[in-house]
C-alpha positions in Angstrom: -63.5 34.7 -74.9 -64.6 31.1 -74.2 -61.3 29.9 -73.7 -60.6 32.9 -71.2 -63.3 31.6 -68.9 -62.3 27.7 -69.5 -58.9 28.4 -68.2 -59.8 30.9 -65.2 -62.7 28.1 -64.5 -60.2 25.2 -64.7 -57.7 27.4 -62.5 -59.8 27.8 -59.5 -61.5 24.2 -60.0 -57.9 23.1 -59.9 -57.3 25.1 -56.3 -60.4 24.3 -55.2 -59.9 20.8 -55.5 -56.1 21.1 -54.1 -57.7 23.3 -50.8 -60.4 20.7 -50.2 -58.0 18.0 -49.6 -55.4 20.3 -47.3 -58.6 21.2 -45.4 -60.8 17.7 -45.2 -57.7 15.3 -44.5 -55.8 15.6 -41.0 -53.0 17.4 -40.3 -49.6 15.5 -40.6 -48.0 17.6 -38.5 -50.6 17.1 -35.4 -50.2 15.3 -31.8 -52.0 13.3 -29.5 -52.0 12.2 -26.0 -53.9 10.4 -24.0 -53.6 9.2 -20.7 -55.6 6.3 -18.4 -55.5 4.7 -15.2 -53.0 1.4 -15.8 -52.3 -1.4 -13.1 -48.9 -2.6 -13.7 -46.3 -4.0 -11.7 -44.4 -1.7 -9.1 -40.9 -1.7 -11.1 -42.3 -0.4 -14.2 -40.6 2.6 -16.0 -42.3 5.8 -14.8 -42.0 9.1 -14.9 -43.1 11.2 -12.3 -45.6 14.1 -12.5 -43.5 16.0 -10.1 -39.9 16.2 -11.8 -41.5 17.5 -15.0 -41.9 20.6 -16.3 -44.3 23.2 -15.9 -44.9 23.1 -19.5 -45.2 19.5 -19.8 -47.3 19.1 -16.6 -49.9 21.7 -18.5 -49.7 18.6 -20.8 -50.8 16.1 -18.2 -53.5 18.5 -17.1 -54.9 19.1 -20.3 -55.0 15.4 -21.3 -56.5 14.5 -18.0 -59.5 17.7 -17.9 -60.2 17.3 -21.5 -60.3 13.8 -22.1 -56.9 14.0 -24.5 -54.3 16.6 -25.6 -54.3 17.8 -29.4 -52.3 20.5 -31.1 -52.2 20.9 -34.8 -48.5 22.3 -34.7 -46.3 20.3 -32.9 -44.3 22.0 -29.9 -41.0 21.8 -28.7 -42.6 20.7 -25.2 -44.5 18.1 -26.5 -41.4 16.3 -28.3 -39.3 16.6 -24.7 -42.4 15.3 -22.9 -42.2 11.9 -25.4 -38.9 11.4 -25.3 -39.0 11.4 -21.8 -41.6 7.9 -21.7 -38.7 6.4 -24.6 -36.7 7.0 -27.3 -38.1 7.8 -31.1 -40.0 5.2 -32.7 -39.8 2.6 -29.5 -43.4 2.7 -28.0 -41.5 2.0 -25.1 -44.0 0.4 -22.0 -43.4 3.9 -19.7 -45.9 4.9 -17.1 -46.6 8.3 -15.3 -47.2 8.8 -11.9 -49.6 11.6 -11.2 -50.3 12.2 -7.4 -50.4 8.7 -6.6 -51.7 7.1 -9.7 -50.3 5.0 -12.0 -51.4 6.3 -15.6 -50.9 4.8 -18.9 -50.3 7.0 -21.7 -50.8 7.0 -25.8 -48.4 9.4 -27.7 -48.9 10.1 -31.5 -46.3 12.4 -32.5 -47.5 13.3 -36.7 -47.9 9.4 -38.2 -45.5 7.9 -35.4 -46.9 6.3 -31.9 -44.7 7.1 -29.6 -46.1 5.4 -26.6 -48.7 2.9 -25.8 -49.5 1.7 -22.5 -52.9 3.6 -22.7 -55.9 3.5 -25.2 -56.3 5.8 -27.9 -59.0 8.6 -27.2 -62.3 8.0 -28.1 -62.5 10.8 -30.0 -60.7 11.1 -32.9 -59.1 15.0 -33.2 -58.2 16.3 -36.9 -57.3 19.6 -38.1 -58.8 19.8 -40.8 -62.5 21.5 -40.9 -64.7 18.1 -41.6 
């Protein structure tokens, strides 16, 4: 009987331990964005507010009301809305023009920065519980 309750006891110790780490460490599949006033020169790559999207302006709107844009699962929209500021992997110097602003932006796309002509947030979003 003793070993009966060893092994259930080392079973759920074992999924325990293997759910705490899924749940305390972020998710890799998760995004960022973050976007803040730049001053750069007038023929710097930008994108303008305007010719996007209605999807990808909710993006812009979101980052800009909340401080920064985070989604555990990664959207379709949010991939198109980085590739449009540079290619995969090139942290590219891209700017968007929102209204009549200049803005830098910061896109982390699971462990890969996509752009980086803006700060990261202050805030650091996980999906995990802790």
């Amino acid at each position: 009987m003793q070993r009966r309750q060893f092994m259930t006891l080392a079973g759920v110790g074992l999924l325990s331990a293997t759910g705490a780490g899924c749940l305390l460490r972020p998710n890799p599949q998760d995004a960022v964005v973050n976007i803040a006033p730049a001053s750069v020169d007038e023929d710097a790559s930008a994108v303008l507010y305007a010719d996007l999207p209605q999807a990808e302006q909710e993006i812009v709107r979101t980052t800009l009301t909340e401080g920064f844009y985070h989604v555990c699962e990664v959207p379709g929209t949010l991939r198109s809305f980085a590739r449009r500021f540079g290619p995969e992997d090139s942290a590219e110097d891209s700017y968007l023009i929102y209204k009549t602003e200049m803005y830098g932006l910061w896109i982390r796309i699971t462990d890969t920065l996509r752009v980086s002509t803006a700060p990261s947030p202050d805030e650091n979003p996980s999906c995990g519980l802790l």
